[in-house]
C-alpha positions as CSV (number, residue, x, y, z in Angstrom):
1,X,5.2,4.5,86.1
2,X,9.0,4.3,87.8
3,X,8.2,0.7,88.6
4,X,6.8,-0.2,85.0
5,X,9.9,1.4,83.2
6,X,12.3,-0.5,86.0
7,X,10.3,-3.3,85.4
8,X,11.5,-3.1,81.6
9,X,14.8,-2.0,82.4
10,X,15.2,-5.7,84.4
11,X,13.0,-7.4,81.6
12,X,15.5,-6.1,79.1
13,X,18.6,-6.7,81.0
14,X,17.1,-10.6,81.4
15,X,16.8,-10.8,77.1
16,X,20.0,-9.5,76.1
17,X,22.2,-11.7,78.9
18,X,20.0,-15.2,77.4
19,X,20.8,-13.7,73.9
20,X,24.2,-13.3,75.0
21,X,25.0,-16.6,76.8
22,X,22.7,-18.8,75.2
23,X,21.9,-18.3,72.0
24,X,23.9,-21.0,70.6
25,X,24.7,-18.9,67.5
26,X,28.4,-18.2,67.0
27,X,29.6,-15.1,67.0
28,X,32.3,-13.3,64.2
29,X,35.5,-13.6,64.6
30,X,36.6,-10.0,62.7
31,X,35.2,-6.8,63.2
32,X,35.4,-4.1,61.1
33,X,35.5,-0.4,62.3
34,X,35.8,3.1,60.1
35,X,36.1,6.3,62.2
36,X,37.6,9.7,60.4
37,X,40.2,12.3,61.6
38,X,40.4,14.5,64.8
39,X,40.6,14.2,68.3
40,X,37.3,14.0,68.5
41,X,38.4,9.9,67.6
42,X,40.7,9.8,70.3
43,X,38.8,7.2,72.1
44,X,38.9,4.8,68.9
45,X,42.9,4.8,68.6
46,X,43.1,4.0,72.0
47,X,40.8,1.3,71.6
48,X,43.1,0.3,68.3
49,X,46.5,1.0,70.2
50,X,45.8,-1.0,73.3
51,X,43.5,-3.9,71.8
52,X,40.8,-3.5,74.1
53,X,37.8,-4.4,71.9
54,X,40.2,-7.8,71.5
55,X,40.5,-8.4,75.5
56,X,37.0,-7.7,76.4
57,X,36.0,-10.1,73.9
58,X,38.2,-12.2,75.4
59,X,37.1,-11.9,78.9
60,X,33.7,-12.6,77.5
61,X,34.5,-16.0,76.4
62,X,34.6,-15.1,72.8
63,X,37.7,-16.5,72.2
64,X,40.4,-14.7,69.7
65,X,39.0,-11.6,67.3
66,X,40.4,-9.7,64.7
67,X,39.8,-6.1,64.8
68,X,40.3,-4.1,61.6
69,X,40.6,-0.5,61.2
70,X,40.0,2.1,58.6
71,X,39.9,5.9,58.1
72,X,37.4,7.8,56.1
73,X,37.1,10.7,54.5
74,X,33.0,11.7,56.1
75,X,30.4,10.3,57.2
76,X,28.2,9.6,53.7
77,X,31.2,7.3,53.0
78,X,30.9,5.5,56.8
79,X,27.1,5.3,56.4
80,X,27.6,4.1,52.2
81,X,30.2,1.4,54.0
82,X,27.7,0.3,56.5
83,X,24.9,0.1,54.0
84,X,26.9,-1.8,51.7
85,X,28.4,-4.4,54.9
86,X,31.5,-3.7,54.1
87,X,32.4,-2.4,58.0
88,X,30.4,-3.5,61.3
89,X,30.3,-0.2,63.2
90,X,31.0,3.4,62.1
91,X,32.2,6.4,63.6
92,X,31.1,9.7,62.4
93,X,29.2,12.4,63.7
94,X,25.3,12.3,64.7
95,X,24.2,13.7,61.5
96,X,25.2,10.9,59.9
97,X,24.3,8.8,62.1
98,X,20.5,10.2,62.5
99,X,20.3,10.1,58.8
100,X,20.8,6.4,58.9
101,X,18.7,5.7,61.6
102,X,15.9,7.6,59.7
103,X,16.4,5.8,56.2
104,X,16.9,2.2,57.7
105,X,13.8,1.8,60.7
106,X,11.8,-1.1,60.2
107,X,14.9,-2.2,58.1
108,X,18.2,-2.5,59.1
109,X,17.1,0.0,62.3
110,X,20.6,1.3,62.6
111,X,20.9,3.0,66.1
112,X,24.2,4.4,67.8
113,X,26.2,2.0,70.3
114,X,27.4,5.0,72.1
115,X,28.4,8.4,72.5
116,X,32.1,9.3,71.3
117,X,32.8,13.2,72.5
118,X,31.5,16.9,73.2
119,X,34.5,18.4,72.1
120,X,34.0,21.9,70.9
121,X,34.8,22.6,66.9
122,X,35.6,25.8,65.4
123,X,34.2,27.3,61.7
124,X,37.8,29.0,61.0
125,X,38.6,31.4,58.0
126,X,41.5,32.8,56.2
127,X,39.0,35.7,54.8
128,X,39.6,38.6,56.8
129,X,36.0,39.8,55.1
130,X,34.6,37.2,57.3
131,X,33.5,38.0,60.9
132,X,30.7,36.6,61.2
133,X,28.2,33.7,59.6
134,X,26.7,36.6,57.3
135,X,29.5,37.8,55.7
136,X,30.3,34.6,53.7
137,X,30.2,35.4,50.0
138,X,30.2,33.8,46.8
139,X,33.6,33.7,46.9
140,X,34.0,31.8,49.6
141,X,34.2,28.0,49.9
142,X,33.8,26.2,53.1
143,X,35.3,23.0,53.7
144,X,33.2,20.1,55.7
145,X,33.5,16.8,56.0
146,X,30.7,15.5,54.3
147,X,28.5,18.6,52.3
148,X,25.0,18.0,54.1
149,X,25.4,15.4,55.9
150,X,28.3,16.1,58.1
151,X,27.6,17.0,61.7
152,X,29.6,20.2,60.7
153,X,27.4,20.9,57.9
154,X,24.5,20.8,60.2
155,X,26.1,22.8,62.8
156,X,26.6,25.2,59.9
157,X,22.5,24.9,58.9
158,X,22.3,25.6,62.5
159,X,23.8,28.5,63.0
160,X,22.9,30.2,59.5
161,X,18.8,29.6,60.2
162,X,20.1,31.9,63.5
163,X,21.6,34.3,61.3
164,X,19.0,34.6,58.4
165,X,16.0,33.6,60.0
166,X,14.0,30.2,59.6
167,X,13.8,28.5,56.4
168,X,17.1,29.9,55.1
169,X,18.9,26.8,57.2
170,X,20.7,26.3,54.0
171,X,21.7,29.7,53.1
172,X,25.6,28.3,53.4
173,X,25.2,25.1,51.5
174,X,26.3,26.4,48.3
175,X,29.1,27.3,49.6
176,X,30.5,24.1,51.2
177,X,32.8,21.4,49.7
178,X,33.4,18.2,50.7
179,X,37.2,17.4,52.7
180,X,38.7,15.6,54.8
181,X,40.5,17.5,58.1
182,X,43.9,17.5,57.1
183,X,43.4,18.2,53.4
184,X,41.6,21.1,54.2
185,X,44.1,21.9,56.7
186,X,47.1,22.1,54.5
187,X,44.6,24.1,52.0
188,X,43.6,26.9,54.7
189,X,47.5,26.8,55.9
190,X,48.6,27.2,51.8
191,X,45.8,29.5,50.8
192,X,45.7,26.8,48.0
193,X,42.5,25.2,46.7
194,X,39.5,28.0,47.2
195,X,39.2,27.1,50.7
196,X,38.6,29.9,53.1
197,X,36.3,28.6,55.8
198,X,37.1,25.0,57.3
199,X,34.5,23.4,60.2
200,X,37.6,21.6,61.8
201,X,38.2,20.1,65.6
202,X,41.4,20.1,67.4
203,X,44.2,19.6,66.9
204,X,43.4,20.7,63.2
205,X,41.8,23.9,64.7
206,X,44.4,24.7,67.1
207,X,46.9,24.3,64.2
208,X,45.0,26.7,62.2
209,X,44.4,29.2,64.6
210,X,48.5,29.8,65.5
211,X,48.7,30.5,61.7
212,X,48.8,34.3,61.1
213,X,46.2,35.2,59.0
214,X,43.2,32.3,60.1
215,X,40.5,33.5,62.8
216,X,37.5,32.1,64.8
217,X,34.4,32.9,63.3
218,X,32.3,30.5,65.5
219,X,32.4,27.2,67.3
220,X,29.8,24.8,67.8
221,X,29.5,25.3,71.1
222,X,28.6,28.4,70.5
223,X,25.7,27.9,67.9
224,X,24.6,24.9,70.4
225,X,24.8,27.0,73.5
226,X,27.0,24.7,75.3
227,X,28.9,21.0,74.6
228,X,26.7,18.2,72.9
229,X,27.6,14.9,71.7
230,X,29.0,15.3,67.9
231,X,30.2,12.1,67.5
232,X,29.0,8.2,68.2
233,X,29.6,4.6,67.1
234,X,26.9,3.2,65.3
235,X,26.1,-0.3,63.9
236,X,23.0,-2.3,62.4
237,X,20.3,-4.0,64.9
238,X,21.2,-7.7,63.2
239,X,24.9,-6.9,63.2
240,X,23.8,-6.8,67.2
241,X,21.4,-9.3,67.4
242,X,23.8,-11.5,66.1
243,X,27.2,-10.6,68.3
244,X,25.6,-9.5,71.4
245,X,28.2,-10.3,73.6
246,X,31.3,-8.9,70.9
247,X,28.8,-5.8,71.0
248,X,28.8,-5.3,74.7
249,X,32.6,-5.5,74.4
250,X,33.2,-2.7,71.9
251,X,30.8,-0.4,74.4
252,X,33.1,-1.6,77.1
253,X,36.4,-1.2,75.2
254,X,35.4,2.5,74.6
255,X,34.2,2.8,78.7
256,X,37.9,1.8,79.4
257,X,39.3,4.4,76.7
258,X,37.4,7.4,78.4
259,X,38.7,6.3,81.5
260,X,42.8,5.8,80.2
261,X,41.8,9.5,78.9
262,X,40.1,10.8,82.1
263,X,43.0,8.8,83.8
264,X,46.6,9.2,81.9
265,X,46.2,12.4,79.6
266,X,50.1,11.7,79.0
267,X,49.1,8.2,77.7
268,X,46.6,9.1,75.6
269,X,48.1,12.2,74.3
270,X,51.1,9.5,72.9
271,X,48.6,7.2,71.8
272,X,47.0,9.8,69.2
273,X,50.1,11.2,68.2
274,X,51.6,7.8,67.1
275,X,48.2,6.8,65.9
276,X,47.3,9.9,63.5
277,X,50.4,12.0,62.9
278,X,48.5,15.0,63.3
279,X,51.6,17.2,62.9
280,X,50.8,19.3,66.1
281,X,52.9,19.7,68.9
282,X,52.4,16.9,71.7
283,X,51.8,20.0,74.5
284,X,49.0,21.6,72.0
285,X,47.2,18.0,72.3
286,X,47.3,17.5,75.9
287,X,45.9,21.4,76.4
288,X,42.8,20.4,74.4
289,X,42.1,17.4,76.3
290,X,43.1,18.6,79.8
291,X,40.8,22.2,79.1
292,X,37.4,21.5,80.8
293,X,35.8,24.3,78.6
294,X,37.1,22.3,75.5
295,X,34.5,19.5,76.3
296,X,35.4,16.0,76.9
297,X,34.7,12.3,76.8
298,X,32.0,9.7,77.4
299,X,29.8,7.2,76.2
300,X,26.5,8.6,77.3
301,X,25.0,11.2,74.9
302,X,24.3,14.6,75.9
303,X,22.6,17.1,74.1
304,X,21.7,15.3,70.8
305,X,17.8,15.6,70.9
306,X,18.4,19.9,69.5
307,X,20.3,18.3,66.4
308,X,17.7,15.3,66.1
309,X,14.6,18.1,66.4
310,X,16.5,20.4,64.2
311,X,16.9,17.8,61.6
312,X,13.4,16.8,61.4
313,X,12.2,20.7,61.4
314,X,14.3,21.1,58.4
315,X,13.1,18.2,56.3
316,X,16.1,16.3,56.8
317,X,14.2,13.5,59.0
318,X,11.2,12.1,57.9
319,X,10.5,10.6,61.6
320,X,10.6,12.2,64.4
321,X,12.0,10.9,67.9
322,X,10.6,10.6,71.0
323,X,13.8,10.9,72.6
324,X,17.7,10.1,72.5
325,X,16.6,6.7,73.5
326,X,15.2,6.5,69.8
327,X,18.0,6.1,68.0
328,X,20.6,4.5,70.6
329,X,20.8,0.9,71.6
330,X,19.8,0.4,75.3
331,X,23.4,-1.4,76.0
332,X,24.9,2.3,76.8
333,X,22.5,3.0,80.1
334,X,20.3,5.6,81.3
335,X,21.5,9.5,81.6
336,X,21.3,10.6,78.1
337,X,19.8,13.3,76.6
């Protein structure tokens, strides 16, 4: 069996360097990519702010490309974009990006590029009521993302089918409203709005938490039991097929942001904070990316097949994977999970 599957590693390798190199079919010339807000994205403004899907492209022949950018509110709007071909890849979480992978195999067959981040997210709340995931009442509105889609929603699903047992995954879903980080930031910070609950990452949860009067009430490393991948690039098997060698340079453009991260924290601490505004303090940045607990970087997933599983459990997936290797492209390598 080892043999066989390296056999069809090599065999694999072989097709997508001849697709590459000599296809014959030109490649675009502009790429469009939407990501959202969060440090969780801090590998995509790197890639923005030092042009490095533009010089891999380069150094693989391709010649000058335009890289456009744009932020979104959640992922149902990235997924609605992609659908639509108004943007090439998309960034969101991998709620999203199951859902689409579901709803488009045998189609489109959207599958993730690569992993993004493990970085831990808090469920924060300016309800002193609320201590825990059961003490949420009608009263209380909790601000995601995306409601139902989001990876937050689902880490939310998550943790309330622990709470009230299973088949009351969406116990909470009444209660959650659909906005974007800071928005629901400044409406947690201002009381304003009918927000008390916000499923947030840093810095936007580190922000929240130094305010008097907003607390913890879980994190989605503890529903998961430990870091998993929340957040990946995604794109459409033709949009692939087509720009195989602009696609290998995107997955190498983000290899080379994880290692500026891994490498110069001060850079990339400078690169966010010019890139997003975030309105936190430069030193509250570089804790969250320089705390090993806080989860980190990479392109390989890890830990996605529990959301993927939990997913199809619920209803949310009509097919169910085999493995990670299901719904990402095999550019990213082996070591997932």
């Amino acid at each position: 069996m080892a043999g066989l599957r390296g056999f069809r590693i090599v065999a694999w390798a072989v097709a997508f360097w001849a697709a590459a190199h000599g296809s014959g079919v030109a490649e675009v010339n502009e790429v469009r990519i939407s990501f959202q807000y969060g440090l969780s994205y801090l590998p995509i403004h790197i890639v923005k702010s030092r042009h490095l899907i533009e010089k891999h492209a380069a150094a693989a022949g391709l010649g000058p490309v335009t890289v456009r950018f744009a932020q979104f509110n959640g992922g149902a709007a990235i997924n609605d974009a992609l659908l639509a071909g108004d943007i090439d890849y998309g960034v969101a979480g991998i709620a999203p990006a199951l859902t689409l992978w579901d709803k488009t195999r045998g189609g489109l067959d959207v599958r993730a590029v690569a992993a993004l981040d493990s970085l831990d997210i808090d469920l924060t709340s300016n309800n002193t009521g609320v201590g825990s995931i059961k003490d949420f009442t009608d009263q209380d509105r909790i601000a995601v993302p995306a409601v139902k889609v989001s990876i937050q929603s689902v880490l939310l699903q998550i943790a309330a089918e622990k709470a009230f047992g299973e088949g009351h995954h969406d116990e909470l879903d009444r209660l959650t409203v659909s906005l974007n980080h800071p928005d629901a930031t400044a409406a947690m910070l201002s009381r304003k709005a009918g927000i008390s609950a916000h499923f947030v990452p840093p810095p936007y949860s580190v922000l929240q938490l130094s305010s008097p009067g907003i607390h913890k009430v879980t994190s989605s490393h503890q529903i998961l039991g430990g870091p998993a991948t929340l957040n990946v690039i995604y794109a459409t098997a033709r949009f692939r097929q087509q720009n195989p060698r602009l696609n290998v340079a995107v997955l190498a453009a983000l290899r080379e942001a994880d290692d500026i991260i891994a490498g110069d924290k001060a850079a990339a601490v400078r690169i966010y904070v010019e890139e997003e505004k975030p309105g936190v303090p430069t030193e509250v940045i570089e804790r969250v990316i320089t705390n090993p607990a806080a989860g980190g970087y990479s392109v390989t997933p890890f830990a996605t097949e529990q959301i993927a599983h939990f997913l199809h459990r619920t209803g949310a997936l009509r097919n169910a994977p085999s493995s990670w290797r299901d719904y990402f492209f095999p550019e990213v390598g082996e070591g997932g999970s």
